[in-house]
Structures are given as C-alpha cells and as structure tokens.
Backbone bond lengths (Angstrom), bond angles and torsions (degrees), N, CA, C in turn:
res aa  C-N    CA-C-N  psi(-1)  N-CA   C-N-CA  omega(-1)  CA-C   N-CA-C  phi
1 X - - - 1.441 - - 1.529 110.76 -
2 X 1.274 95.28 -39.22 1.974 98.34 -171.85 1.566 101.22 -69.58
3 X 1.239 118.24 -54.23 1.355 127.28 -176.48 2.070 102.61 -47.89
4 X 1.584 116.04 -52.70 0.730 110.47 171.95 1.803 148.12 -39.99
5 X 1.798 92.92 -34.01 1.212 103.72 164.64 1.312 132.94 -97.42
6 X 1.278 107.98 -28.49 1.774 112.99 146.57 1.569 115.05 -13.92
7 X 1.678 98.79 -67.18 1.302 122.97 -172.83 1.697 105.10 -55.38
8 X 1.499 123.28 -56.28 1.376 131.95 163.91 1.221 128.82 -21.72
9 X 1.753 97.86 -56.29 1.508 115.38 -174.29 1.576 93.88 -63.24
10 X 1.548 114.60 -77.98 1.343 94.91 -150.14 1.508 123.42 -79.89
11 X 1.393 112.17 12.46 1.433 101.17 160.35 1.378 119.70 -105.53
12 X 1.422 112.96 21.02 1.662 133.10 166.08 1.721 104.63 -80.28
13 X 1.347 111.38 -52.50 0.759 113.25 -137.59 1.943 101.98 -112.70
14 X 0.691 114.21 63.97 1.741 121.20 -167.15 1.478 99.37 -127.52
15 X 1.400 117.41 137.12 1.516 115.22 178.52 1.076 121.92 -60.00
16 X 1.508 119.88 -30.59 1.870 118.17 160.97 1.067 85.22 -101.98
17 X 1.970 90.26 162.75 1.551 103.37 166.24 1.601 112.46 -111.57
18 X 1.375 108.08 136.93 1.625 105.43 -178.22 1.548 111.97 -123.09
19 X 1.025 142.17 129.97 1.341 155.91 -138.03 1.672 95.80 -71.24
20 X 1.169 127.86 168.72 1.470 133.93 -148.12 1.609 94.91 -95.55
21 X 1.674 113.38 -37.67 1.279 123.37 -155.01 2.074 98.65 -86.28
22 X 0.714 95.08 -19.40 1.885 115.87 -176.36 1.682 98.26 -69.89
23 X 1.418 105.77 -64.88 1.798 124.60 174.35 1.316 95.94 -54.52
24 X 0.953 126.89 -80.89 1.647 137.77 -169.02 1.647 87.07 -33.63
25 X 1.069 134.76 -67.21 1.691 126.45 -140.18 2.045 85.11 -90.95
26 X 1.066 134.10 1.25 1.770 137.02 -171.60 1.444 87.38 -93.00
27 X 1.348 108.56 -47.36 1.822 112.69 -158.41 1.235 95.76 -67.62
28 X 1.774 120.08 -64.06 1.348 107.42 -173.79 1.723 116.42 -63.36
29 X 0.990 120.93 -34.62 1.792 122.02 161.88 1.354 115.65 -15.48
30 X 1.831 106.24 -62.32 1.167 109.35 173.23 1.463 138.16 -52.40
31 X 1.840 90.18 -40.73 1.337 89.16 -178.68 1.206 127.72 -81.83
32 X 1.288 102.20 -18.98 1.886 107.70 161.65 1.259 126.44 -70.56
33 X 1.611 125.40 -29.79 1.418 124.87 140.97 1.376 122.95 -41.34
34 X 0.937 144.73 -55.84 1.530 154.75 160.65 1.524 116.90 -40.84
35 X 1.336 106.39 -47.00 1.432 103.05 156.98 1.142 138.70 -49.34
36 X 1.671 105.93 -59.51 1.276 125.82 160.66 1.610 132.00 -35.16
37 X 1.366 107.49 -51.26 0.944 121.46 166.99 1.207 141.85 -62.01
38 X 1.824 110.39 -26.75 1.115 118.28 146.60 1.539 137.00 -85.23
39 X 1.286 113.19 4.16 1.279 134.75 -171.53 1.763 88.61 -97.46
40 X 1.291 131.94 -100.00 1.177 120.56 174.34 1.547 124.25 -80.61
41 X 1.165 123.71 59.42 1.632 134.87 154.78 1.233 109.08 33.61
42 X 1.340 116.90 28.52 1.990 116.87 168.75 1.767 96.98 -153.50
43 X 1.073 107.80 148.30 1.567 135.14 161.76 1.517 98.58 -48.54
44 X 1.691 96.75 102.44 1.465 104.42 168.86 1.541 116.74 -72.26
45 X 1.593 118.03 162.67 1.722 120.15 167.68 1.139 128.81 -91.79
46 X 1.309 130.16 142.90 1.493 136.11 -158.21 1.673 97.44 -39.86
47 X 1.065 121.71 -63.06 1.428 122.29 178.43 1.533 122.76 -47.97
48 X 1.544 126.55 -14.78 1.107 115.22 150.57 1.083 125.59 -91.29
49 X 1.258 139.28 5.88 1.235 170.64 67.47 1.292 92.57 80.52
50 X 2.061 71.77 -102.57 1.051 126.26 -174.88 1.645 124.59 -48.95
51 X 1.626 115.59 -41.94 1.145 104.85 -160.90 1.663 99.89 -71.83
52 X 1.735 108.07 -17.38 1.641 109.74 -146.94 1.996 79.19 -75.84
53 X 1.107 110.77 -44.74 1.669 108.82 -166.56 1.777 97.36 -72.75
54 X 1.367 126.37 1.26 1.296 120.97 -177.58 1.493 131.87 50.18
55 X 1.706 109.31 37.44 0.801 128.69 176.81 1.566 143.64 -120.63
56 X 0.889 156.73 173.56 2.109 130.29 -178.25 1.499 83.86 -80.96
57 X 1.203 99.98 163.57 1.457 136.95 171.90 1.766 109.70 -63.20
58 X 1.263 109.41 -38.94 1.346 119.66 -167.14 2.175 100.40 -74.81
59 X 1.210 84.53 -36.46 1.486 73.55 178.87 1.431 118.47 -99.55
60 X 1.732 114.61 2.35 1.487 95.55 141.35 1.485 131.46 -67.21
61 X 1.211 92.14 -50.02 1.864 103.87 -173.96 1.427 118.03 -34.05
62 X 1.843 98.58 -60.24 1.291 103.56 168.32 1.778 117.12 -40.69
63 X 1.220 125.34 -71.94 1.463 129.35 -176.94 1.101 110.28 -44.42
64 X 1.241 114.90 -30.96 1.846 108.94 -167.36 1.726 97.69 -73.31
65 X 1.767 88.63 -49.30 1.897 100.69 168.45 1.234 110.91 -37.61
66 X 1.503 139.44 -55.61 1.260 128.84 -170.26 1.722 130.78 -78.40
67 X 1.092 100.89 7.86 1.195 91.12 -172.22 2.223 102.00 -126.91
68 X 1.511 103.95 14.66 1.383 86.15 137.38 1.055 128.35 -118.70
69 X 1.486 103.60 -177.00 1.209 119.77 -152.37 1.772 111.29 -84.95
70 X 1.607 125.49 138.32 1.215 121.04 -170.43 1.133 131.08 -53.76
71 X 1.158 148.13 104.04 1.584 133.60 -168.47 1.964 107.07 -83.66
72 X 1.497 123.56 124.14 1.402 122.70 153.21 1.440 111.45 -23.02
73 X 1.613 116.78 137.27 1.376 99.57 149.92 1.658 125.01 -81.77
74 X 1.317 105.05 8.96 1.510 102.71 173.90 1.952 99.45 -111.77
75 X 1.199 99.22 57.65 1.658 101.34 178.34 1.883 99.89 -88.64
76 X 0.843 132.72 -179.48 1.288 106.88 177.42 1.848 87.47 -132.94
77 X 1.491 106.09 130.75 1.621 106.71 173.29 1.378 107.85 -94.65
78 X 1.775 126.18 -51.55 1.522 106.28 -176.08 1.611 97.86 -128.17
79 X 1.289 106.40 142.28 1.416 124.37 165.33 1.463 123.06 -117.85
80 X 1.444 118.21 93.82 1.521 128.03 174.66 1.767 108.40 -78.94
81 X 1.762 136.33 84.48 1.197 110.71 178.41 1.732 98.30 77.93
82 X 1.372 86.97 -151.00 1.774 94.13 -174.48 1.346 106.89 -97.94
83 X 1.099 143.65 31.63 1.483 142.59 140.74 1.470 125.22 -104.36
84 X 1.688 112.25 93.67 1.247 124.97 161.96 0.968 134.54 -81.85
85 X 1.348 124.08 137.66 1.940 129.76 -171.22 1.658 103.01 -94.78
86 X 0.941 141.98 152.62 1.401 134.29 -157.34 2.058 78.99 -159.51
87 X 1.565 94.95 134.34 1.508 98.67 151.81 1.555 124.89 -22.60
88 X 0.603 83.90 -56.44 1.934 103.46 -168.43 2.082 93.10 -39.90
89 X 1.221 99.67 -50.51 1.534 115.42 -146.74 2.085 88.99 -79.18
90 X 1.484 105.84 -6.60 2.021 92.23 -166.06 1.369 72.45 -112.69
91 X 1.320 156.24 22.69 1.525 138.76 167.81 1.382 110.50 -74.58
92 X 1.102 137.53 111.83 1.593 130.30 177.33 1.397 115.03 -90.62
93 X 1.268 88.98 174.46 1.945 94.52 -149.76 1.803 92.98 -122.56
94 X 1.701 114.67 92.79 1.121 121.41 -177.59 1.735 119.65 -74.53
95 X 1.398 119.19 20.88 1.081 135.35 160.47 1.665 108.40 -48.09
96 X 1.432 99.83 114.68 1.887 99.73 161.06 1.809 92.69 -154.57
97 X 1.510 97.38 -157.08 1.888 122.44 -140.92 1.318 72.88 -67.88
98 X 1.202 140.01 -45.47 2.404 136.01 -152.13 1.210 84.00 -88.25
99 X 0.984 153.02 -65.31 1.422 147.51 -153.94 1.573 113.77 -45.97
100 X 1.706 103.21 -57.60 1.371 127.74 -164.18 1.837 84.68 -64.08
101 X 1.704 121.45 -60.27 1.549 109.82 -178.77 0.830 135.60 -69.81
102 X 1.462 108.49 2.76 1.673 118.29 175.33 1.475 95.91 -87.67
103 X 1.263 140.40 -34.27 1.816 131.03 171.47 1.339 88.68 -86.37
104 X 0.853 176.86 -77.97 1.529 141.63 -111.06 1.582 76.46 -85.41
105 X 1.369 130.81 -78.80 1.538 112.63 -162.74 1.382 128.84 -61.32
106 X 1.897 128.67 0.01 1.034 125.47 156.62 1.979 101.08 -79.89
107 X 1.028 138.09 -26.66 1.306 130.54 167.68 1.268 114.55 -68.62
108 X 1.174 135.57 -26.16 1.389 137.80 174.02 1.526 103.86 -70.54
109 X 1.357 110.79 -59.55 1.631 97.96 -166.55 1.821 94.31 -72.98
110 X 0.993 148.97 -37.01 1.238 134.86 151.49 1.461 137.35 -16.39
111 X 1.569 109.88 -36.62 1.040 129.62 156.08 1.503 137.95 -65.17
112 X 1.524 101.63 -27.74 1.627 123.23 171.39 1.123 113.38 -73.56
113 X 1.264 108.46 -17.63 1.676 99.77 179.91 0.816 145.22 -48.37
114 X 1.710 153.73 -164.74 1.695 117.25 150.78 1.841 84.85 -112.79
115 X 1.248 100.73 -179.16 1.548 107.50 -169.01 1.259 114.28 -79.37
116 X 1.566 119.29 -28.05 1.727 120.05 144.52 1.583 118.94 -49.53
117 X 0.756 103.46 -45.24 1.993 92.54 176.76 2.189 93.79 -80.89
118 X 0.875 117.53 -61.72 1.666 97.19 -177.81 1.266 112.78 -47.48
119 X 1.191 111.84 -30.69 2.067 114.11 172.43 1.141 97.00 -49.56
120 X 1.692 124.58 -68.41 1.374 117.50 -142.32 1.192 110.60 -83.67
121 X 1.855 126.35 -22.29 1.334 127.24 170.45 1.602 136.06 -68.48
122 X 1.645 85.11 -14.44 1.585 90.44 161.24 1.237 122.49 -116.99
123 X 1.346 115.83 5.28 2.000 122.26 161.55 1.640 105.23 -55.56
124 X 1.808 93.16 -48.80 1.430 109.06 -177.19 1.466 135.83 -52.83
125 X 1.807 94.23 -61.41 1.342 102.06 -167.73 1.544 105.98 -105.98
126 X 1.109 132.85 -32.63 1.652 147.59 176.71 1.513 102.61 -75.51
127 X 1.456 149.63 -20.47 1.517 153.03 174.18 1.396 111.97 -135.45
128 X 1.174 120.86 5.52 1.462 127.07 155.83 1.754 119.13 66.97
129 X 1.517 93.03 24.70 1.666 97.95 -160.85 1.833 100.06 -101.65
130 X 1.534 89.79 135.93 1.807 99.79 -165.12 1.808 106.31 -75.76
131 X 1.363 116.43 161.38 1.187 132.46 -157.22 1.865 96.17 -44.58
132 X 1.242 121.65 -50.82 1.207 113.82 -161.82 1.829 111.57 -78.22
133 X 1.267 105.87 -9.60 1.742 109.29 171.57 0.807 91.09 -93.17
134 X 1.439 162.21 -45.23 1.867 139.05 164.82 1.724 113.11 -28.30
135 X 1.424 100.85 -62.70 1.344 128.66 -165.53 1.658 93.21 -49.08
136 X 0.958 116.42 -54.12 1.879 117.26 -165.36 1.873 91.77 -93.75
137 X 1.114 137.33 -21.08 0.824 130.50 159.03 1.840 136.70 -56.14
138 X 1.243 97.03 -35.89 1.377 113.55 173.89 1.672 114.75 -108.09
139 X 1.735 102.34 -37.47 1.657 91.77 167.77 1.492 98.06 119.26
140 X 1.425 124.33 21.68 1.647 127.62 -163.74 1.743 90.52 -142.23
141 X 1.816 105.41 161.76 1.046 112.07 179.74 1.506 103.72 -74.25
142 X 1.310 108.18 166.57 1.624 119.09 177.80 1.246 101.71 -61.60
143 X 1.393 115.21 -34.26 1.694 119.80 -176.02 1.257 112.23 -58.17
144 X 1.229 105.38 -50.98 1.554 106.46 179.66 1.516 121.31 -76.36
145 X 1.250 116.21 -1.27 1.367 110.46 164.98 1.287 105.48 -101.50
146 X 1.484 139.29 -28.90 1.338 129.54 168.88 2.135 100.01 -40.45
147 X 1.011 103.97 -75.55 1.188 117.92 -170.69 1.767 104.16 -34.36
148 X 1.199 123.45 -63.19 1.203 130.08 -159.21 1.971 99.90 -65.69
149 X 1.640 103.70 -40.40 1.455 118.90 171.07 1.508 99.04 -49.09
150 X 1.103 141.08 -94.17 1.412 158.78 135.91 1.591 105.09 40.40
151 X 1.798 106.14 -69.70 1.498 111.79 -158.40 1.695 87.78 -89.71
152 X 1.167 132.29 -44.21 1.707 132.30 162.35 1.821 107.29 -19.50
153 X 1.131 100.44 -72.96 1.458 115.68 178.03 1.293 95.32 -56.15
154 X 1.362 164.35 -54.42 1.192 139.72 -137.22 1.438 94.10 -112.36
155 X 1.394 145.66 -33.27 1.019 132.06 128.36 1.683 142.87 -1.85
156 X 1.169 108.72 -63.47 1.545 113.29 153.92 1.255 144.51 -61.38
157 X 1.668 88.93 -31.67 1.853 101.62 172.05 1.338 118.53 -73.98
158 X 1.752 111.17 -35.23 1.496 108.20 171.35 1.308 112.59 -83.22
C-alpha cells in the first residue's frame, strides 16, 4: 500500500501530465536498460530496448521522453564571468526561402476567405472555443459551422 502511494504521489504530481500507461512502459524501459546493461557491460540502444520489451522504438523514446523533467528555456547551461548561455539562446531558428512561401501562401488563401469562415476559424482555433460556442456565438447550428469549418479548411489547403 505504502509503496503504492509513493507511486501515486509522484505520478500525480509532475508539472506535465503524462498518461499512466506511457510511465508504466518508461519504468519498465528502464528496467530493461539496466538489465541490459548489466548483461552485456555497455549502454544498450533504444532498439534493443525495444525489441527485448517487444515493442517499436518510437514508443520507447517517447516514454523515456515523458518522464523527464521540463527544463526553462531560461535555464542557464554555461556561464563564463558575466556572460551566460541560457537554453533559450541554443534554440535555432529553422526559418529559410520554403518556409517564408509557405506563409505568404497560407496568408493568401486566408485572405480568400469570406469573413464568416475567418470568423469561425478564429472562434475555433485562435480562442479555442468548441463547435457549439461558435454556433451560439454567431447564431447558426453547430452543423453548420462544422461544415463551413470543414470547406474553410479545404479551401486553404488547395
């Protein structure tokens, strides 16, 4: 029982929350790493991991991913004197020439819209309000804003 709530607490209590079954498959990860490791005397690879827990690789990584802990991007990694490097400062900025034409032409078809579909795409996605707070928001069935949501979106993609 005691052990049990140990267990409670700290997967209650983590600044994100990650689903029980995610932890559950991280914990045993570990312990099959640990095995491993003592079985052949080097740091095994996710893929042996994986095959020993009989699972893809992708859903170890992820689990192993979830269960640390968040770092600030203003954590600070090196301090020479009074110039500190902080997370924040090693984030790179994958901006190039496709990027920049991929927004001018997601702003363009944005622009085609009519101002009922830009209404409802930003009730939606910019204020986070679900189909039926549009619906009483604007004065239309939810149906009809699914639909209008729907042809909006397919609109932009072509």
């Amino acid at each position: 029982m005691i052990i049990g709530e140990i267990r409670r607490y700290l997967r209650d209590n983590n600044p994100i929350r990650v689903s029980r079954s995610i932890k559950d498959t991280a914990y045993k990860a570990m312990q099959v790493k640990e095995q491993l490791t003592n079985k052949h005397h080097r740091e095994p690879t996710i893929k042996e991991i994986a095959d020993e827990m009989q699972l893809p690789a992708s859903d170890v990584v992820i689990a192993l991913e979830s269960i640390v802990d968040p770092v600030s991007l203003y954590e600070p990694i090196y301090s020479d004197g009074g110039d500190t490097i902080c997370v924040l400062d090693q984030i790179g900025d994958n901006n190039d020439d496709n990027n920049w034409l991929q927004e001018i032409s997601f702003k363009e078809a944005i622009n085609g819209l009519s101002e009922r579909e830009k209404n409802i795409l930003n009730l939606r996605f910019m204020h986070g309000m679900t189909q039926m707070e549009v619906s009483n928001e604007i004065g239309i069935s939810q149906a009809q804003v699914s639909r209008l949501e729907k042809f909006a979106i397919q609109k932009i993609k072509s």
